[in-house]
C-alpha positions as MATLAB code, in Angstrom:
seq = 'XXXXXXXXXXXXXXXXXXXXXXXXXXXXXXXXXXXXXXXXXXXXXXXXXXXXXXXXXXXXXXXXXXXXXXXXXXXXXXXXXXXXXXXXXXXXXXXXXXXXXXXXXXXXXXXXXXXXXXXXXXXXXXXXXXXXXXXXXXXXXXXXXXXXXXXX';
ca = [
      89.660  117.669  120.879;
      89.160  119.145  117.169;
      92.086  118.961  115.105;
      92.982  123.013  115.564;
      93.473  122.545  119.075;
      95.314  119.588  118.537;
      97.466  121.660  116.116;
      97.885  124.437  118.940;
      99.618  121.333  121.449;
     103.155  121.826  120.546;
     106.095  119.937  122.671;
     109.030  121.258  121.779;
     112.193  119.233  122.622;
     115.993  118.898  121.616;
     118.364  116.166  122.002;
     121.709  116.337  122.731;
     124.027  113.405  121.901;
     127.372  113.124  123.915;
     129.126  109.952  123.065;
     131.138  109.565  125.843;
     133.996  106.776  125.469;
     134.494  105.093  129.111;
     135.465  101.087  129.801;
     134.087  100.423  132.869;
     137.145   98.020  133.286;
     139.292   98.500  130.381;
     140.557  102.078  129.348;
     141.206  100.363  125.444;
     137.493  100.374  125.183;
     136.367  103.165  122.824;
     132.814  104.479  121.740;
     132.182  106.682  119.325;
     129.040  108.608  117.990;
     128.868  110.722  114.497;
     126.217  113.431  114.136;
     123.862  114.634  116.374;
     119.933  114.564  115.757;
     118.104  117.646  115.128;
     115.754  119.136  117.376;
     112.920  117.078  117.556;
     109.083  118.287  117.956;
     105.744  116.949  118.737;
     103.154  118.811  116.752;
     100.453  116.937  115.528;
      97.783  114.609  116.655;
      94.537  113.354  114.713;
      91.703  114.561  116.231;
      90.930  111.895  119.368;
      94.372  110.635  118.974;
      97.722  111.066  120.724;
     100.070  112.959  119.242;
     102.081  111.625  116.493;
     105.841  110.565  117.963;
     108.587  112.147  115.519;
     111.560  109.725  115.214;
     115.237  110.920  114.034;
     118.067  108.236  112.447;
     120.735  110.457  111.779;
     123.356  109.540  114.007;
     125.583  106.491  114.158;
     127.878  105.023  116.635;
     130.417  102.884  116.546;
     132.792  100.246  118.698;
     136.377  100.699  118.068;
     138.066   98.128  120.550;
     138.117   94.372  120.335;
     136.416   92.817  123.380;
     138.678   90.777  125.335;
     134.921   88.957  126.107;
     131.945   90.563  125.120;
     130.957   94.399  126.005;
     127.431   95.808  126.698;
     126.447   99.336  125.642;
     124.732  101.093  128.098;
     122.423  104.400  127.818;
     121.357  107.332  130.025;
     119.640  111.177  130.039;
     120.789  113.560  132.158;
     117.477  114.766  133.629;
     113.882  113.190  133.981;
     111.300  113.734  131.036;
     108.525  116.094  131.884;
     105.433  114.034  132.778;
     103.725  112.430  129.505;
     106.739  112.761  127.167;
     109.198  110.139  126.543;
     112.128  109.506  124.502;
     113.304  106.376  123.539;
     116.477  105.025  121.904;
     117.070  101.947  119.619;
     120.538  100.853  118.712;
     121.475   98.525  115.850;
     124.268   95.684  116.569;
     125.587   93.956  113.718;
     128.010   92.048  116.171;
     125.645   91.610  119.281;
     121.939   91.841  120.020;
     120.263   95.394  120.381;
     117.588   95.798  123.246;
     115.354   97.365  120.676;
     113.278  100.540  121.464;
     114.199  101.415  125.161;
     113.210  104.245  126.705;
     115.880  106.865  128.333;
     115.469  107.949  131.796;
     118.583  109.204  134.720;
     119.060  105.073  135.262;
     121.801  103.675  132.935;
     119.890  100.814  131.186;
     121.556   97.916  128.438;
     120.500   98.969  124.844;
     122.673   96.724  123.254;
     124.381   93.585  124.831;
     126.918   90.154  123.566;
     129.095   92.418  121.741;
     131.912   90.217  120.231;
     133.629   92.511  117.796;
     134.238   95.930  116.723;
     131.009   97.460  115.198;
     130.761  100.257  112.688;
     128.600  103.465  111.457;
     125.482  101.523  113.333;
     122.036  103.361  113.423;
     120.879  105.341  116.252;
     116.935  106.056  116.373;
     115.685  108.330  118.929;
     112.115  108.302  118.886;
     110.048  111.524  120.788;
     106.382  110.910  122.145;
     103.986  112.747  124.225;
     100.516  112.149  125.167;
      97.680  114.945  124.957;
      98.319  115.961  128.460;
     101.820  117.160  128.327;
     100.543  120.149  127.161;
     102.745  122.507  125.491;
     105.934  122.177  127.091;
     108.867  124.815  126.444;
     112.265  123.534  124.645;
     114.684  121.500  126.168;
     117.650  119.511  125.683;
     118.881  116.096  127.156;
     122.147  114.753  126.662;
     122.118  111.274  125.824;
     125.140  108.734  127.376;
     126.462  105.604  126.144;
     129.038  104.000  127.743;
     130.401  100.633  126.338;
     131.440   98.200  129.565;
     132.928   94.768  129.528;
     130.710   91.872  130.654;
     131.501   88.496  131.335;
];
């Protein structure tokens, strides 16, 4: 593939953020999330090369409640990824241990775990990567979940 093709590929792809505050067993527990990231796109590739993932740091979350233990910080999409695109998401924890990169799919998965004390204005990176044979795929949006839970 010549780099003119390559530049012809185009994924086109927008993500939603909805920071959605539930406690799976405490209604005190509060998460919030600031900003939302632009629309992200996948438009270039080296010649030979996958395309080049586009990453986006502009929002932050934060956790308002003191655990009465620890609390976990789960993360979800609301639909699949077309085939050979992915989005990941890495959360900083400055008060509990992130799961680094971790890519988002329908199945709520930890992204940040050991939480022992409020947290605030921490980094979310969402990272957008396709391989050659997604094609061109039209724009979309996926609404991203956290939900902080308590955990033993």
């Amino acid at each position: 593939m010549n780099a003119s093709a390559s530049a012809v590929r185009r994924i086109w792809r927008t993500v939603a953020v909805a920071g959605l505050a539930f406690g799976a067993r405490d209604a005190r527990a509060q998460i919030t999330v600031n900003g939302s990231p632009t629309a992200m796109k996948v438009t270039a590739a080296v010649a030979g090369s996958a395309p080049t993932a586009v990453s986006n740091a502009l929002t932050t979350y934060s956790l308002s409640s003191n655990p009465a233990r620890h609390f976990a910080v789960t993360a979800s999409i609301n639909s699949s990824m077309p085939a050979g695109v992915t989005l990941t998401i890495t959360l900083a924890a400055s008060r509990g241990v992130s799961a680094g990169a971790v890519t988002l799919s329908t199945v709520a998965q930890n992204v940040v775990t050991g939480v022992t004390a409020r947290m605030f204005g921490q980094v979310i990176t969402y990272t957008l990567s396709a391989t050659a044979a997604a094609g061109v795929v039209p724009l979309q949006t996926r609404i991203v979940t956290l939900t902080q839970i308590n955990t033993p």
